[in-house]
Wavefront OBJ file of the C-alpha trace (Angstrom):
o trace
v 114.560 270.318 52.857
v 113.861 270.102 49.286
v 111.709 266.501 48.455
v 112.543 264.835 45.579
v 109.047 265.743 43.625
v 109.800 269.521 44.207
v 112.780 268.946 42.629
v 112.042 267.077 39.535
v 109.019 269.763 39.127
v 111.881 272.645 39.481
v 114.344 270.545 36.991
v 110.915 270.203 34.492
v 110.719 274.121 34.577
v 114.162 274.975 33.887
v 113.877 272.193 30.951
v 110.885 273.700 29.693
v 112.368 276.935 29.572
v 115.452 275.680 27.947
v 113.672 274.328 24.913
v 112.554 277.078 24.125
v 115.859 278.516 22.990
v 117.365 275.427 21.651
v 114.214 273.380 20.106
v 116.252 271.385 18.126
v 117.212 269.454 20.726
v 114.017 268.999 22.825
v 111.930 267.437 19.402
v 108.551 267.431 21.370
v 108.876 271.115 21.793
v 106.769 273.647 20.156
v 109.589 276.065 19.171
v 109.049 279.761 19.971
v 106.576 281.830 17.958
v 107.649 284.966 16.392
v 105.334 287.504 15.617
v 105.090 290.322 12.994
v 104.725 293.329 14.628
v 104.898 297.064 12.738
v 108.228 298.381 14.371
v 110.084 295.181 12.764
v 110.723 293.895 16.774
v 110.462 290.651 17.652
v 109.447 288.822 20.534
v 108.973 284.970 22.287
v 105.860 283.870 23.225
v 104.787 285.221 26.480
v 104.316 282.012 28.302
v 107.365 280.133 28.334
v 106.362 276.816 29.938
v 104.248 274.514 27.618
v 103.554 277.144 24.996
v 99.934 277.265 25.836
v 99.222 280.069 23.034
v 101.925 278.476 20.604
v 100.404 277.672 17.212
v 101.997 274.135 15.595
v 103.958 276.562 13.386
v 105.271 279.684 13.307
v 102.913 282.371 11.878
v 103.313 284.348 8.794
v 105.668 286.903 9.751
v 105.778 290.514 8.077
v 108.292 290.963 4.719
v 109.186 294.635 7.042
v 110.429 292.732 9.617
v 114.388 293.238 9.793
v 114.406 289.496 11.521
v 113.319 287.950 7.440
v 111.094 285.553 6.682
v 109.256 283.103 8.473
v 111.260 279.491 9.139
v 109.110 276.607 8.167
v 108.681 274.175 11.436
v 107.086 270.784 11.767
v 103.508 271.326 10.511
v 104.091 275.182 9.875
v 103.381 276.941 7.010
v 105.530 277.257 4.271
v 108.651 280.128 4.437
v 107.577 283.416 3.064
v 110.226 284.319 -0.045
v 110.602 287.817 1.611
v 113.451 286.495 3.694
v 116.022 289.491 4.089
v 119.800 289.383 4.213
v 119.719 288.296 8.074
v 117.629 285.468 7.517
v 120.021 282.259 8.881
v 118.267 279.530 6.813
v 118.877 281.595 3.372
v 122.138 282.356 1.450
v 123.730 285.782 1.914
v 124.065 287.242 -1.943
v 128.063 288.010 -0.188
v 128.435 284.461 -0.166
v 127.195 283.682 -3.435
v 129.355 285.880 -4.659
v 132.583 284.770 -2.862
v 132.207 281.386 -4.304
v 131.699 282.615 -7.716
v 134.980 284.105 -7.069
v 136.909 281.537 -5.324
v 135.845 278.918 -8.130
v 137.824 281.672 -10.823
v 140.551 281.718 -8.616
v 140.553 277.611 -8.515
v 140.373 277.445 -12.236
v 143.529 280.454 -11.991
v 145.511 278.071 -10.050
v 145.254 275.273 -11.592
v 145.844 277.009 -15.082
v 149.031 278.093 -13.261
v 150.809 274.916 -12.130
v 149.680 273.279 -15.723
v 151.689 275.951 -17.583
v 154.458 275.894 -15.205
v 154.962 272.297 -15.809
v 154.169 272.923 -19.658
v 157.095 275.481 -19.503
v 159.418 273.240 -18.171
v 158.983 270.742 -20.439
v 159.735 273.324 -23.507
v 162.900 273.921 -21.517
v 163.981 270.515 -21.242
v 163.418 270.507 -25.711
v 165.170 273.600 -26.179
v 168.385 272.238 -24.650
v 168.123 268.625 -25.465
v 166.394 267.984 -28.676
v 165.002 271.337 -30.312
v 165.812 274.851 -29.681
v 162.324 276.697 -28.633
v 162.872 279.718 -27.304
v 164.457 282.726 -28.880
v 166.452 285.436 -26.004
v 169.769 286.099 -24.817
v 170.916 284.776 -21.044
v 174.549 286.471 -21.686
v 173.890 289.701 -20.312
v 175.922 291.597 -22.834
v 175.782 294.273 -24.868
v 174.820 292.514 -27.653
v 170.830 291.683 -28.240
v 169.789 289.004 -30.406
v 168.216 290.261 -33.240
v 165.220 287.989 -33.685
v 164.314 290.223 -36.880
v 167.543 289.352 -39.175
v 167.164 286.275 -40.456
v 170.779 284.630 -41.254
v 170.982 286.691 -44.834
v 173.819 289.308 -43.196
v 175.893 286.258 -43.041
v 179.060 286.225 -45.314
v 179.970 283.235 -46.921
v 183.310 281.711 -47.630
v 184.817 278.083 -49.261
v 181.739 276.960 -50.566
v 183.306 275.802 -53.729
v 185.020 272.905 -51.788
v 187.147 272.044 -48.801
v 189.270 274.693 -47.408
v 192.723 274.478 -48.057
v 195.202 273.796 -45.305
v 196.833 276.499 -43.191
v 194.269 278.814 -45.291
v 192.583 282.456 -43.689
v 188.889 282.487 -45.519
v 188.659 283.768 -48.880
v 187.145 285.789 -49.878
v 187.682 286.871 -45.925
v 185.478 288.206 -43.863
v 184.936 292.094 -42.717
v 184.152 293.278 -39.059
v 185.458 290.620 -37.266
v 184.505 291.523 -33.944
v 186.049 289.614 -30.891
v 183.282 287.957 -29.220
v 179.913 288.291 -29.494
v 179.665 287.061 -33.204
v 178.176 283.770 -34.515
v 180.333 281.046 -36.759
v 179.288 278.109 -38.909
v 180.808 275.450 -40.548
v 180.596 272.031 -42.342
v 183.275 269.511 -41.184
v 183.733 266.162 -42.284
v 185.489 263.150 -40.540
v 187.384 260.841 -42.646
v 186.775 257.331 -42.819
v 190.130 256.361 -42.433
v 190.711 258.655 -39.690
v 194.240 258.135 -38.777
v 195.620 258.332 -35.165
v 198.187 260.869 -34.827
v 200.233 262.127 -31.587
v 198.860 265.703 -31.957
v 195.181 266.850 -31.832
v 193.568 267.529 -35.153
v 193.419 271.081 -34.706
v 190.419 271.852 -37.648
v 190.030 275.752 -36.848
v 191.825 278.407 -35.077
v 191.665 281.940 -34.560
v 194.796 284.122 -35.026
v 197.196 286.297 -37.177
v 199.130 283.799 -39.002
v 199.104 280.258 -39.729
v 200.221 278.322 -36.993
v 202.338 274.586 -37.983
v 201.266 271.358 -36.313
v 204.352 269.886 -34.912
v 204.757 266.352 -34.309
v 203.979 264.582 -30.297
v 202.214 267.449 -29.536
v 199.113 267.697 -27.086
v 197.094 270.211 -25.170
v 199.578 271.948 -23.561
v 201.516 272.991 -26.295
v 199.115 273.260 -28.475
v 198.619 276.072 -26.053
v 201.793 277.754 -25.971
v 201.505 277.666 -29.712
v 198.608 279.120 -29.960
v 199.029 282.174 -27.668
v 196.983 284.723 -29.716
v 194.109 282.656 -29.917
v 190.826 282.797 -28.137
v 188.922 280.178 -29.864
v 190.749 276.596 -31.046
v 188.308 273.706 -32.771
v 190.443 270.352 -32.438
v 189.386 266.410 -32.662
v 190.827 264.375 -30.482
v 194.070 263.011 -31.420
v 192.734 258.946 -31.019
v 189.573 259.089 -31.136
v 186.505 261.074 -32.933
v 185.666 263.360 -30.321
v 185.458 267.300 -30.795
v 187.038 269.779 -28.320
v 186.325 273.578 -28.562
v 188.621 276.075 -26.250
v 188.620 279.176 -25.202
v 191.401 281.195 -23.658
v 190.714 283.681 -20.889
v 192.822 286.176 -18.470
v 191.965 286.237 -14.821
v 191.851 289.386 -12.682
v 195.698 288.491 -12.039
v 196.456 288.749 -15.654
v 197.001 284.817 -15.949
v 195.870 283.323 -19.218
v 193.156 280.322 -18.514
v 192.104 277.888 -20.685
v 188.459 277.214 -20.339
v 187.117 273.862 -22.343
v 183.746 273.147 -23.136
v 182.571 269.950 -22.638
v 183.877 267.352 -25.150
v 181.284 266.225 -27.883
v 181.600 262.939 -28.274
v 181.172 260.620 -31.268
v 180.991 263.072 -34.062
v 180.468 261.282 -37.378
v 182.615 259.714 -38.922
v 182.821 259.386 -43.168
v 179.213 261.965 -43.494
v 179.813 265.682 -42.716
v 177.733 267.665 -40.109
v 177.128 271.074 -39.380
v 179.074 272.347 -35.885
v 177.736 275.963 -35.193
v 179.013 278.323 -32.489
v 177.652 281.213 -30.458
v 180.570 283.336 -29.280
v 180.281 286.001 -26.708
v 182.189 287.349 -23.965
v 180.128 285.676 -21.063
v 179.774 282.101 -22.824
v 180.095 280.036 -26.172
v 177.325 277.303 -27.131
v 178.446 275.053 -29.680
v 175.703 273.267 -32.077
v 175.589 270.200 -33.910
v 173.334 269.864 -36.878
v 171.332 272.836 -35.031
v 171.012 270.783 -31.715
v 172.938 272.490 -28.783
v 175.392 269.875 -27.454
v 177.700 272.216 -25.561
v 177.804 275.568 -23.485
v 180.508 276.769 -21.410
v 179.970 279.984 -19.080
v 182.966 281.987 -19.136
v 184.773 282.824 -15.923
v 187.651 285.158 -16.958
v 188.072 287.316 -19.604
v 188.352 286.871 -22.990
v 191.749 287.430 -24.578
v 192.079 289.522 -28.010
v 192.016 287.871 -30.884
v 192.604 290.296 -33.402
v 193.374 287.929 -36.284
v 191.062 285.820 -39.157
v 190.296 282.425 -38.898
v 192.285 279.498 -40.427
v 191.505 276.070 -41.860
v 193.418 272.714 -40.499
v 197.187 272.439 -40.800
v 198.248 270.581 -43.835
v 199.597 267.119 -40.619
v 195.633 266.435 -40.440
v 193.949 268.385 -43.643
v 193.831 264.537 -44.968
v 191.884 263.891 -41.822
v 190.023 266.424 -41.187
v 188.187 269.206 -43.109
v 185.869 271.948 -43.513
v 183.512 274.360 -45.760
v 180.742 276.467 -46.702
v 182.350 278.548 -43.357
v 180.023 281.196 -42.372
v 180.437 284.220 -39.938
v 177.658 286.759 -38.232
v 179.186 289.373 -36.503
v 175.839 289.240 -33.859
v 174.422 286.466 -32.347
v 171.956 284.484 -34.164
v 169.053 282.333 -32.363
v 168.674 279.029 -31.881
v 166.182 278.342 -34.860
v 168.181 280.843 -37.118
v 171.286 278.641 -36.730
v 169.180 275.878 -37.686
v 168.195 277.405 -40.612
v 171.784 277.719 -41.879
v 171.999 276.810 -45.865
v 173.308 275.504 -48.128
v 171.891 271.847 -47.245
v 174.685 269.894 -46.163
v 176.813 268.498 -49.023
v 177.660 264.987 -49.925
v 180.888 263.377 -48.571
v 182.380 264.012 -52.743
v 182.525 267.305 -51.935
v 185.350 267.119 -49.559
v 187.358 264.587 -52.036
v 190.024 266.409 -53.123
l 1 2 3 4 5 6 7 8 9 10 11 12 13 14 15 16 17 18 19 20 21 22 23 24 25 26 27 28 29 30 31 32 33 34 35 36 37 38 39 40 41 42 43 44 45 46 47 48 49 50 51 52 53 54 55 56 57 58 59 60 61 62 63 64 65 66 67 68 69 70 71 72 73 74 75 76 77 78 79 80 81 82 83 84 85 86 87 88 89 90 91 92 93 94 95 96 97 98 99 100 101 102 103 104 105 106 107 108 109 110 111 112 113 114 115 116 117 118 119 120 121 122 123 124 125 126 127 128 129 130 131 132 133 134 135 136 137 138 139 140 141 142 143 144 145 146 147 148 149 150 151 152 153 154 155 156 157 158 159 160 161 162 163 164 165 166 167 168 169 170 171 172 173 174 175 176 177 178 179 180 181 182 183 184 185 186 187 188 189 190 191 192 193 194 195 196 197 198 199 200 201 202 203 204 205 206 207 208 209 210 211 212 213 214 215 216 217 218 219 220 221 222 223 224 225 226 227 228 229 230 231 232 233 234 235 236 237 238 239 240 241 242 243 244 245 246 247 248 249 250 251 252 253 254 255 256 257 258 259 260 261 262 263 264 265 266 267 268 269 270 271 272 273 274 275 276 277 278 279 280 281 282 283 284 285 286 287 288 289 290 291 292 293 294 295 296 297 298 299 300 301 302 303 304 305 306 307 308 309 310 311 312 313 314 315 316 317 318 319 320 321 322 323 324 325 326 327 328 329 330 331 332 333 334 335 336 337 338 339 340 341 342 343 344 345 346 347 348 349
């Protein structure tokens, strides 16, 4: 039977022996002493219980020994610098290295989510205050040419207001369908008067088309059959309306409106500018976009001119200085658009 001193002795051994493998946590423990020896081996100290031979400190170990240098203990002497790449207590030139790396990548990331936000918020300007950005989301056939300029542009009633019912003179040559770029002034008269029929200001088609009395929308429509592209103000108030007309895969004819502008000036003229292609029309107001409308049928041909307001609202309503591109222009081309916009005489016929 095993007395209770034999068994704290036996307990004291295995303790013993145990701090020598984890000193840290036995603090009155010499740690174990590592030697330099020729072959770069390594050994503990023969005597395991007590340390008798243990020095306070480790002894200087070799700079050839693949174990590194020498760990400083309590009373030791100082580390040797010839610590190699195994040494625990000393950086690994790998690691260095993978934080010099993984800082770049920080800085990378952070670069990235600042100009993704920075991106967004030119986005947000090009569509509600300025136009930025110059490229083409149609998908057509039909780049933008960013080289241009707006100098191609041909030019018609810039010696006043068009007259009613009137194709442009002198008129213009390659009208194209779609894809082409128009510009106008139009000015709202003061004493805008309220009339039963929209106050149609321009129209697409092969001949003049007459305003009858009570009409609205939807025979405005049937009177306008040939035309793809009808500019109207609202018939009470001083709203503008642009619509298209498309054919569906049935063959149906569709109108397709873009959202109404609303509040156009009234008494000062403005600038209304339109981007016209087969997959979707942007209109522009003093070169600020305040309209787009993606197309979901097919345009119909249009193979006629373009015509100034029928002589029921010409008192109302009227235009000048019209100017066609047969391309698209960019955003900051349209705004560029001369002459500077003329002074409400000009339209005083």
């Amino acid at each position: 039977m095993t007395t209770t001193a034999e068994w704290v002795g036996r307990r004291g051994k295995e303790l013993s022996g145990l701090s020598s493998f984890l000193p840290s946590f036995f603090p009155d423990a010499v740690p174990p002493q590592r030697r330099a020896v020729a072959d770069a081996s390594w050994s503990f100290p023969a005597a395991s219980r007590g340390y008798p031979d243990a020095s306070p400190g480790y002894p200087e170990a070799s700079r050839g020994s693949w174990w590194g240098g020498p760990i400083a203990s309590r009373g030791g002497p100082e580390a040797s610098r010839g610590r190699s790449w195994w040494s625990p207590t000393e950086q690994r030139p790998t690691e260095t290295a993978v934080s010099f790396f993984s800082g770049i990548f920080s800085y990378l990331f952070y670069l990235s989510i600042i100009s993704f936000f920075i991106f967004m918020i030119l986005i947000v300007v090009h569509y509600t205050i300025t136009p930025v950005f110059k490229f083409d989301s149609s998908g057509t056939s039909a780049p933008i040419d960013v080289s241009a300029g707006i100098t191609d542009g041909q030019l018609s009633w810039s010696s006043g207001p068009a007259p009613p019912d009137s194709p442009p003179s002198p008129g213009f040559k390659n009208l194209l369908n779609a894809d082409y770029t128009l510009s106008f002034d139009m000015f709202v008269s003061s004493d805008f008067s309220t009339v039963s029929s929209p106050h149609v200001v321009l129209y697409r088609s092969t001949a003049a088309k007459e305003l009858a009395a009570n009409m609205n929308i939807s025979t405005i429509l049937t009177t306008f059959t040939d035309s793809n592209l009808i500019v109207y103000i609202d018939s009470m108030k001083n709203d503008l309306n642009i619509i298209t007309q498309t054919t569906t895969t049935n063959g149906d004819v569709t109108p397709e409106p873009l959202p109404t502008i609303v509040n156009v000036p009234v008494g000062s003229p403005f600038r209304v500018g339109i981007i016209f292609t087969s997959n979707y029309v942007e209109v522009y107001i003093n070169g600020k976009l305040e309209a787009t409308r993606i197309l979901k049928g097919t345009l119909i041909g249009s193979p006629g001119t373009f015509y100034s307001p029928p002589s029921r609202v010409s008192s109302s309503v009227q235009i000048a200085n019209i100017q066609y591109w047969a391309r698209i222009l960019t955003p900051s081309d349209l705004r560029a658009i001369g002459p500077v916009l003329p002074e409400p005489s000009f339209f005083k016929r």
